[in-house]
C-alpha positions in Angstrom: -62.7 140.6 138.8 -64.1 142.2 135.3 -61.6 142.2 132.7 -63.4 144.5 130.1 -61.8 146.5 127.8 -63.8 149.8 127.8 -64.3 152.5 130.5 -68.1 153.4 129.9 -69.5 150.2 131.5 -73.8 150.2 131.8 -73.5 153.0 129.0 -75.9 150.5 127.0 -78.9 150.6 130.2 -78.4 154.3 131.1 -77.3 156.1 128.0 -75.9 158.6 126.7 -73.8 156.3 124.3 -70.7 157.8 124.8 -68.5 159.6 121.6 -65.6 157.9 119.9 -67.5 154.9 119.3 -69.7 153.6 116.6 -73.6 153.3 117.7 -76.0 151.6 117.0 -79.6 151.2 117.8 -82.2 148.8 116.1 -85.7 148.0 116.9 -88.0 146.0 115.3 -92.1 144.8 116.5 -91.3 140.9 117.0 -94.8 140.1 118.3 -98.0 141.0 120.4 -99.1 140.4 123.8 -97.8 139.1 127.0 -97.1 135.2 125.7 -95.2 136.9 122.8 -93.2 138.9 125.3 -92.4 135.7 127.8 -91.4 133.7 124.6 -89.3 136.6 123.3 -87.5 137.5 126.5 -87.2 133.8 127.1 -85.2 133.1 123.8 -82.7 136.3 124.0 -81.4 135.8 127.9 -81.0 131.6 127.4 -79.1 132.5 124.3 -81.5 130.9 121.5 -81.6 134.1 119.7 -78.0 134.2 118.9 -77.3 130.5 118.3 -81.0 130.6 115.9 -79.1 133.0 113.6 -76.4 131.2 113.4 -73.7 132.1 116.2 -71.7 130.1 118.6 -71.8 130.7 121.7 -70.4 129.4 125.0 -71.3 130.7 128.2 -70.8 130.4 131.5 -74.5 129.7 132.7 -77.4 129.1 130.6 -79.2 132.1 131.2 -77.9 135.8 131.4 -76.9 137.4 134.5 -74.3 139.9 135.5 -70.7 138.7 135.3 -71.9 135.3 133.4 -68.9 135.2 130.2 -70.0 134.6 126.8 -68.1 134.0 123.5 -70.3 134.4 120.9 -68.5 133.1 117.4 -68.7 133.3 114.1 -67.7 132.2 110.4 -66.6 128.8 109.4 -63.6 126.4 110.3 -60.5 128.2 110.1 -61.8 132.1 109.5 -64.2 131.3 112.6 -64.0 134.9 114.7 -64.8 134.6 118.9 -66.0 137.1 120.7 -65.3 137.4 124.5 -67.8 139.0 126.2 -68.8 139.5 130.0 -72.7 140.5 131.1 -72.9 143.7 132.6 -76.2 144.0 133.4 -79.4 142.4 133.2 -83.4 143.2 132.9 -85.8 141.2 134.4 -88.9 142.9 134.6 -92.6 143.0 134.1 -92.5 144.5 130.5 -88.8 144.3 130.1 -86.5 141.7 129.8 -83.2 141.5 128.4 -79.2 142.2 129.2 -75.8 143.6 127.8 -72.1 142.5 127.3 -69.5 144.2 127.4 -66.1 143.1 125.4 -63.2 141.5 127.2 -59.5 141.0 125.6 -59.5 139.0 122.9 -62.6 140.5 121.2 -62.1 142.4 117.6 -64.3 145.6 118.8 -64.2 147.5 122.0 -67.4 147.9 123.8 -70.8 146.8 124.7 -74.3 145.6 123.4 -77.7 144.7 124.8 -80.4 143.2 123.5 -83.8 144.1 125.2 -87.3 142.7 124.4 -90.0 145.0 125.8 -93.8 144.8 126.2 -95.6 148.6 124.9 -99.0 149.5 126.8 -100.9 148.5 123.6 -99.2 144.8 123.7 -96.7 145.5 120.6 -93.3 143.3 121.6 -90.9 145.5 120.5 -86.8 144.1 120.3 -84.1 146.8 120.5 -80.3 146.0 120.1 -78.3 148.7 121.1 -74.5 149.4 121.1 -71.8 151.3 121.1 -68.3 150.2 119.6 -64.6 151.1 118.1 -62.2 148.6 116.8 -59.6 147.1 118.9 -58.2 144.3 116.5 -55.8 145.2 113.3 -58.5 143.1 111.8 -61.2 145.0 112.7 -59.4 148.0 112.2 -58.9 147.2 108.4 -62.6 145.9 107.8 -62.9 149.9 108.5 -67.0 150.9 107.7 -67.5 147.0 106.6 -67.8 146.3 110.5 -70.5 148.8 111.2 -72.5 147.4 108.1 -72.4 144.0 109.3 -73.4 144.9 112.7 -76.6 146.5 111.3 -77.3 143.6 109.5 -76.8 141.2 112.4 -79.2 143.4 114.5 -82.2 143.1 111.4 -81.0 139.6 111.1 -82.0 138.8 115.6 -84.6 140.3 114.7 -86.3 138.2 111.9 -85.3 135.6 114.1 -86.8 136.6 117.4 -90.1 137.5 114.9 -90.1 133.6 113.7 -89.0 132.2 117.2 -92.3 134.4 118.9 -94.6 133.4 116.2 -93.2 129.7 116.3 -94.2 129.8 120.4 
């Protein structure tokens, strides 16, 4: 049974976002053509992505797919931060691959994020991280508009990394 910590489950896949969160929504050209895309999609649902730009993560299979559980860390030794997260939905498809977690107790923020690696009609590979949170740590609470900020840069940061990892394939 799903222990997440937010109502709005799938809001990430089917939008709106819902209000009284913090959104976000970045999207960056990571490559071209359908090897691009394989190697893209490849690297963001067996977790290589996240652990390329320097997160932890343990999860509970080695490849996304609904209800797998993931904590994602980061920092160093002692002001280390995990993340509990749970998948709540997954894409794999011709020109779209990707998936989103949603936060379980014990994670600083309250909600969900996906990270989806899509091929255009004129071969661009495009890389879109998508989210919508609030905080649910005292934490996270005090970081105040410092969160929000880091998440941005996070979602640039997959992205430079997804670019390299493509280009690397």
């Amino acid at each position: 049974m799903s222990t997440l910590t937010y109502p709005e489950v799938g809001a990430t896949r089917l939008g709106p976002l819902p209000d009284g969160y913090n959104h976000l929504h970045h999207r960056a050209e990571v490559g071209r053509g359908r090897a691009a895309f394989e190697a893209a999609g490849a690297a963001v649902t067996e977790w290589r992505m996240h652990r390329a730009a320097g997160a932890g993560v343990n999860a509970s299979a080695p490849r996304a797919a609904d209800g797998v559980t993931v904590d994602v860390s980061a920092g160093l030794g002692p002001l280390r931060i995990t993340a509990p997260c749970e998948i709540v939905w997954t894409a794999y498809e011709r020109d779209r691959t990707g998936f989103a977690y949603g936060t379980r107790p014990g994670h600083p923020e309250r909600g969900e994020e996906c990270f989806v690696v899509e091929l255009a009609d004129d071969g661009t590979v495009w890389f879109t991280v998508m989210a919508f949170s609030r905080p649910a740590s005292w934490y996270a609470r005090l970081a105040g508009p410092l969160v929000p900020m880091a998440q941005r840069w996070y979602a640039r940061r997959l992205g430079n990394v997804l670019r390299r990892t493509v280009s690397a394939a």
